[in-house]
C-alpha positions as CSV (number, residue, x, y, z in Angstrom):
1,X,-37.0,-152.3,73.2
2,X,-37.0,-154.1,76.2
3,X,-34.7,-153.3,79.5
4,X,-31.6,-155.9,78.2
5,X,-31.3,-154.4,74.8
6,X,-31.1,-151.0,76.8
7,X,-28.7,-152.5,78.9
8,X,-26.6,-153.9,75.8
9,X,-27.0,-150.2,74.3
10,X,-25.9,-148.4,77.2
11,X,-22.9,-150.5,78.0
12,X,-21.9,-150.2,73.8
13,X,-22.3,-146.6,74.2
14,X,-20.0,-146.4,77.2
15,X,-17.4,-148.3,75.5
16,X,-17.0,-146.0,73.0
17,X,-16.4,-143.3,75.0
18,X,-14.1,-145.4,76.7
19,X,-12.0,-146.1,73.5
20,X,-12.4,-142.3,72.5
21,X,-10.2,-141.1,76.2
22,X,-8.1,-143.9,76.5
23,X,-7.2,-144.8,72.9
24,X,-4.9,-143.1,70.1
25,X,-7.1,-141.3,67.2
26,X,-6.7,-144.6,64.6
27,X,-6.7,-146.8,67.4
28,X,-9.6,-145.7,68.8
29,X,-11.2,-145.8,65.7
30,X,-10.7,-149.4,64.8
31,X,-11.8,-150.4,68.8
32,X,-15.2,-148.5,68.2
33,X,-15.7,-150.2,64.7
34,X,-15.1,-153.3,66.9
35,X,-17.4,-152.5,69.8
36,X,-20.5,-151.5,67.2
37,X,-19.8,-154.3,64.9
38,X,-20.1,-157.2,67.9
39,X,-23.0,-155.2,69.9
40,X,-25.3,-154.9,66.4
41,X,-24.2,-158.4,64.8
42,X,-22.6,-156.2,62.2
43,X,-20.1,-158.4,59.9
44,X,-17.8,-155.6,58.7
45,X,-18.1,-151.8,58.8
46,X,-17.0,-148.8,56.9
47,X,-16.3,-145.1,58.1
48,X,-15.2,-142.5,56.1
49,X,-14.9,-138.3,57.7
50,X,-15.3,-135.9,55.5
51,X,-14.7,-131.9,55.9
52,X,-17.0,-129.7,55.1
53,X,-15.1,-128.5,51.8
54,X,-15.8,-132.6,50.6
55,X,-12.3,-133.7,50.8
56,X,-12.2,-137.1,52.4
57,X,-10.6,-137.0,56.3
58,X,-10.3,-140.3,57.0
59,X,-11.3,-143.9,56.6
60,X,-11.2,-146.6,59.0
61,X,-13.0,-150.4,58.1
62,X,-13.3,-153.2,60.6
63,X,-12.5,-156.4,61.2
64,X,-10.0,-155.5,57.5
65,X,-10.1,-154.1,54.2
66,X,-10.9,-156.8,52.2
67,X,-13.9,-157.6,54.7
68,X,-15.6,-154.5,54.2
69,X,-16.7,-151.6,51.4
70,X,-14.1,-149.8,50.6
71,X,-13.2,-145.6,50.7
72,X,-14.1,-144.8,46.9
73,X,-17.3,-147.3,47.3
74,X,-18.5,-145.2,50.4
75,X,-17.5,-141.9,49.0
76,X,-19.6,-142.0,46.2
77,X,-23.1,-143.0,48.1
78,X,-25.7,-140.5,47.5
79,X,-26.2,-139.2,50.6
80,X,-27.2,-135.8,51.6
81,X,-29.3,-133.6,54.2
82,X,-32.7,-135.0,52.8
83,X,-31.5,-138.1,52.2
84,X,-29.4,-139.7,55.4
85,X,-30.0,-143.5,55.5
86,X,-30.2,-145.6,52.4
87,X,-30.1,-149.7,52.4
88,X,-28.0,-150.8,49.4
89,X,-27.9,-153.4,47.2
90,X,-25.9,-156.0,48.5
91,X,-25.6,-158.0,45.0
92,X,-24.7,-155.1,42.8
93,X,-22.5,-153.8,45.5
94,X,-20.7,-157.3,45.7
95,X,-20.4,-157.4,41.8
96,X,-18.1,-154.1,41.9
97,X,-16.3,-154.6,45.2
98,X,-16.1,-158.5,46.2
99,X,-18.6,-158.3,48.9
100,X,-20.3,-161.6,49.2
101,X,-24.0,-162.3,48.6
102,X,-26.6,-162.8,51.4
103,X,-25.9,-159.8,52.6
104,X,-27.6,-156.2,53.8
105,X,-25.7,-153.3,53.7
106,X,-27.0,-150.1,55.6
107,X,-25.5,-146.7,54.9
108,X,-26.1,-143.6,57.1
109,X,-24.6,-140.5,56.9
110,X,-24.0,-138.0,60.9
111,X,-22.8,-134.5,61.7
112,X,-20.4,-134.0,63.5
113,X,-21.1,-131.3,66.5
114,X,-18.4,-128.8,67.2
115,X,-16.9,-129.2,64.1
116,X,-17.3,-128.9,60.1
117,X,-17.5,-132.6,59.4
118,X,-19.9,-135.6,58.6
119,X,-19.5,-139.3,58.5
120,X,-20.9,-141.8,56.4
121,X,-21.4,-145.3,57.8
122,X,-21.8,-148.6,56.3
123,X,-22.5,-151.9,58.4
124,X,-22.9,-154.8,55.9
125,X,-25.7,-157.4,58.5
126,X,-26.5,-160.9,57.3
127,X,-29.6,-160.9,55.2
128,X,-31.9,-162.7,57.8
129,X,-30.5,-160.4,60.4
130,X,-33.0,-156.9,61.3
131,X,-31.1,-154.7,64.1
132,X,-33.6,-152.0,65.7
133,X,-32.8,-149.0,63.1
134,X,-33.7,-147.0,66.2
135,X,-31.2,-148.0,68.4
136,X,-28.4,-148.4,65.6
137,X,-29.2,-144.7,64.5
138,X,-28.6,-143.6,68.4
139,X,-25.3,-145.5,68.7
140,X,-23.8,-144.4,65.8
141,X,-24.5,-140.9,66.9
142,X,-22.8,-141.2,69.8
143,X,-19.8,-143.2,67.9
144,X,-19.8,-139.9,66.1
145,X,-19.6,-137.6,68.7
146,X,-17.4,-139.4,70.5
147,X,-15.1,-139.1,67.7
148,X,-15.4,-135.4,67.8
149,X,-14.2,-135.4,71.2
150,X,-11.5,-137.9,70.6
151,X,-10.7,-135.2,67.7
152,X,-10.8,-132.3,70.2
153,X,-8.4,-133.7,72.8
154,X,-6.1,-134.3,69.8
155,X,-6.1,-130.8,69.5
156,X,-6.3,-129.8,72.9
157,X,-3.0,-131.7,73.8
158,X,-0.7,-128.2,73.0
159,X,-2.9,-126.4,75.2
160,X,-2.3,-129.0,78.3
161,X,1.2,-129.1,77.9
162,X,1.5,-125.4,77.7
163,X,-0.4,-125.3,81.1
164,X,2.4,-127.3,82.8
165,X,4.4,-124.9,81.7
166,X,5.3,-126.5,78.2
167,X,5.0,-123.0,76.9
168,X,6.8,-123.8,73.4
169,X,4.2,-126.1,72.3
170,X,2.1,-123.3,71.6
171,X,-1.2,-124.1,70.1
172,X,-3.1,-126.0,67.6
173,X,-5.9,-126.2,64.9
174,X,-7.2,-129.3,62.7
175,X,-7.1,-127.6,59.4
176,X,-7.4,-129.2,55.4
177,X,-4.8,-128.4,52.5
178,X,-6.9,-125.9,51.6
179,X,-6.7,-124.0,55.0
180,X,-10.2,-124.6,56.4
181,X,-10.1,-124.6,60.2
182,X,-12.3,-127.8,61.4
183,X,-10.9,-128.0,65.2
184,X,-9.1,-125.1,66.8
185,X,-8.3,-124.7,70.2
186,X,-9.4,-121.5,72.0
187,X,-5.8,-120.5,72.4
188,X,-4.8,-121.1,69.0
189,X,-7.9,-118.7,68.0
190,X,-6.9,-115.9,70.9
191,X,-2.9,-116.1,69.4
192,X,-4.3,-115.5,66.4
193,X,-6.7,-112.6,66.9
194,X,-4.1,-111.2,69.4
195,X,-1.0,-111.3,66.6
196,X,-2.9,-111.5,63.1
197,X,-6.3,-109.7,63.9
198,X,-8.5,-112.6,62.6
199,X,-9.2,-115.7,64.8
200,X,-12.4,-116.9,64.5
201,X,-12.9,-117.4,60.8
202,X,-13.5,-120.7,59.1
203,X,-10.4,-119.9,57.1
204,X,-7.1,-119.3,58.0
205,X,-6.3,-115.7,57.8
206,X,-3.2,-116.4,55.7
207,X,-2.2,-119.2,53.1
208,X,0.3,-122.0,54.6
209,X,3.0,-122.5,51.7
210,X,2.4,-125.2,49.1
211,X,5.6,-126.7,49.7
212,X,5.0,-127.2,53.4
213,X,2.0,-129.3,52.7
214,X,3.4,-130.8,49.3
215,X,6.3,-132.1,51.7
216,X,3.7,-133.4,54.1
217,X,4.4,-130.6,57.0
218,X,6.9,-128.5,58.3
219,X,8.0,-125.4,59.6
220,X,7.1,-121.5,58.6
221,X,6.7,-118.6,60.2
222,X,3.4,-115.8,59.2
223,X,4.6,-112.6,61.0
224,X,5.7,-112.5,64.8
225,X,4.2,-116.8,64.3
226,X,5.9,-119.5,64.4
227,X,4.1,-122.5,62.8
228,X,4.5,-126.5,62.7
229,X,2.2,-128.2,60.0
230,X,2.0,-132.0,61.0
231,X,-0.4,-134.5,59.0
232,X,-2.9,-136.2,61.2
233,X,-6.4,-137.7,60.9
234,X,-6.1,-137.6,57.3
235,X,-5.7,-133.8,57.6
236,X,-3.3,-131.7,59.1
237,X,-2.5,-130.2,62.4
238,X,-1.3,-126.6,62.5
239,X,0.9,-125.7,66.0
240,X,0.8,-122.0,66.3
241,X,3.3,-120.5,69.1
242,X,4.8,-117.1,69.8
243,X,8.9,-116.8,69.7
244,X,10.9,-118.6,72.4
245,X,14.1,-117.9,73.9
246,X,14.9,-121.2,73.1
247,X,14.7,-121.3,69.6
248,X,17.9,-120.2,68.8
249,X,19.3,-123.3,70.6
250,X,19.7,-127.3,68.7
251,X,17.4,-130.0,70.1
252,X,20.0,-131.0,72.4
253,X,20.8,-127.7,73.8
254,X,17.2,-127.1,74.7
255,X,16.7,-130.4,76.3
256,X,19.8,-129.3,78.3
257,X,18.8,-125.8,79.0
258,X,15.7,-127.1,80.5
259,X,17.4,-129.1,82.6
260,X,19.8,-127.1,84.1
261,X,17.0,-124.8,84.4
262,X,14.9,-127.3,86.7
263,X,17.9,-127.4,89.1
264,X,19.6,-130.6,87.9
265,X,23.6,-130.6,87.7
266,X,25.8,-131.4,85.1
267,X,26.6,-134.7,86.6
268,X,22.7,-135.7,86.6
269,X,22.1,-134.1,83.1
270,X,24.9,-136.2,81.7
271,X,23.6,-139.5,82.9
272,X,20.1,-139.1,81.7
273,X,21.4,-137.7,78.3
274,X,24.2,-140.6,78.1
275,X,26.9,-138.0,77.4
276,X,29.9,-136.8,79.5
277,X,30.2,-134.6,81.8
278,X,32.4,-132.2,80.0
279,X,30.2,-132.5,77.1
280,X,27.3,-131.1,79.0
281,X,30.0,-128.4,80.7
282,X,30.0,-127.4,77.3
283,X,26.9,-127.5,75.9
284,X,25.7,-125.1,78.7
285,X,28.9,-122.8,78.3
286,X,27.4,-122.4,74.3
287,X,23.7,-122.0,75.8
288,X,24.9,-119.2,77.3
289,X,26.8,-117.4,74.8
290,X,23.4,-118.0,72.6
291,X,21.3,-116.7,74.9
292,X,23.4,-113.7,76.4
293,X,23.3,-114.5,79.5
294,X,25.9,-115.6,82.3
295,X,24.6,-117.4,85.3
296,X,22.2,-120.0,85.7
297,X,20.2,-118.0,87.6
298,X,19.6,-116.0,84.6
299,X,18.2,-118.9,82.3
300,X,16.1,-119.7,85.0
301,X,14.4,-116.3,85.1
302,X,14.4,-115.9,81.4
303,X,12.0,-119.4,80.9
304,X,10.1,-117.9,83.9
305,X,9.4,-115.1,82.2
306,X,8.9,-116.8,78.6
307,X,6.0,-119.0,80.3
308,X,2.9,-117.9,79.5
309,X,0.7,-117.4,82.5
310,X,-2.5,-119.7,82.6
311,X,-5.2,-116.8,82.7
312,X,-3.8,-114.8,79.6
313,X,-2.7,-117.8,77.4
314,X,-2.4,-117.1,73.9
């Protein structure tokens, strides 16, 4: 390995972290397939995540589907702890799933760290063409476990928004249909533990309802809880928060509220909501009633008060 193919590597490497801050989870994704595929010579590449329970995450391929192996091809590769690299047989392969002949197709299987999943890889390499396994095993891991962290800032995003005082967002938790927790965020764990006793189990301490995930998400409350179930990464996430003042309010009355509430007038919420000014004269005159209150002053104290402070958060 001499100093350009270091080079080559580190700059690869780098890029994937790149995609994994600056892109979208399936964006990001596809851009790292990309960035592997051109830096090993690679013609097409699979990726399939899986939980730890077995059921298949997600599955990405690169430059398109018909280019590359597809998810029930991948899936059913033996791999396994003892056995975490296997080179397949290209011809057989192509037979079953239209791949074309001349080619090598290397399959390795990672762990993710910091979270109950694996991936399995498959890079399908002209015949004639022998990329270091060495250095292909080190940038996959880091493709990897930059998607772990690309997976952790999805989860994280509640949490940052609550800190700028977003405190209705609440919290959130990568979870399966079957309620394993892969991803939580430590806030989501401490709201948990704090209202439900249990936050740091594998498993969610309660069962979300069937027909919340047979609709493919919604709303349901477990308790003093309110929860949001929202598919993503070929899983779901699960928003956690505590009651808010504001829930008793529509959409529209809460985007008002907040804006009265930051100190804009009626004149200045009615432009930027395209609506007239009576209208928002009397959207704030049915905030009120909702809320019990009077004076602005006293919305403005009561989301003071419903923010919750940085060093506690739940």
């Amino acid at each position: 390995m001499n100093e350009t193919e270091l080079a080559d590597l580190d700059r690869t490497i780098e890029a994937v972290y790149a995609a994994a801050f600056h892109r979208e989870w399936d964006d990001f994704r596809l851009q790292a397939l990309d960035v592997i595929c051109r830096w090993s010579g690679a013609l097409s590449a699979s990726w399939l995540m899986r939980a730890s329970s077995g059921c298949c995450a997600q599955f990405a391929c690169w430059p398109h589907e018909s280019a590359a192996l597809p998810m029930s091809t991948v899936a059913a590769i033996p791999l396994s702890l003892d056995a975490r690299e296997l080179e397949l047989d290209a011809d057989e392969l192509g037979r079953a799933n239209g791949v074309d002949g001349g080619v090598r197709i290397l399959a390795l299987r990672l762990a993710h760290r910091g979270c109950a999943m694996n991936s399995v890889l498959c890079l399908s390499f002209p015949a004639a063409h022998r990329p270091s396994r060495s250095m292909l095993r080190h940038a996959l891991g880091h493709l990897v476990q930059a998607s772990s962290l690309a997976l952790e800032r999805l989860v994280q995003r509640d949490d940052w928004l609550q800190t700028m005082g977003r405190s209705s967002r609440g919290s959130a938790a990568l979870i399966d249909e079957g309620g394993t927790v892969h991803l939580a965020s430590e806030r989501f764990r401490a709201l948990l533990r704090d209202s439900l006793g249990v936050g740091d189990s594998a498993e969610l301490p309660f069962s979300v309802p069937q027909q919340v995930v047979a609709a493919g998400g919604g709303y349901f409350d477990i308790g003093e809880l309110h929860f949001r179930l929202v598919p993503e990464a070929g899983m779901f996430l699960l928003h956690a928060r505590r009651p808010h003042p504001l829930d008793v309010l529509s959409p529209r009355e809460q985007e008002i509220a907040r804006a009265l509430a930051n100190g804009k007038t009626f004149k200045s919420v009615a432009r930027e909501c395209d609506i007239a000014i009576s209208t928002v004269a009397n959207h704030a005159s049915r905030i009120y009633r909702k809320l019990g209150i009077f004076r602005r002053e006293e919305l403005v104290g009561l989301l003071r008060s419903s923010v919750i402070p940085q060093a506690n958060a739940a």
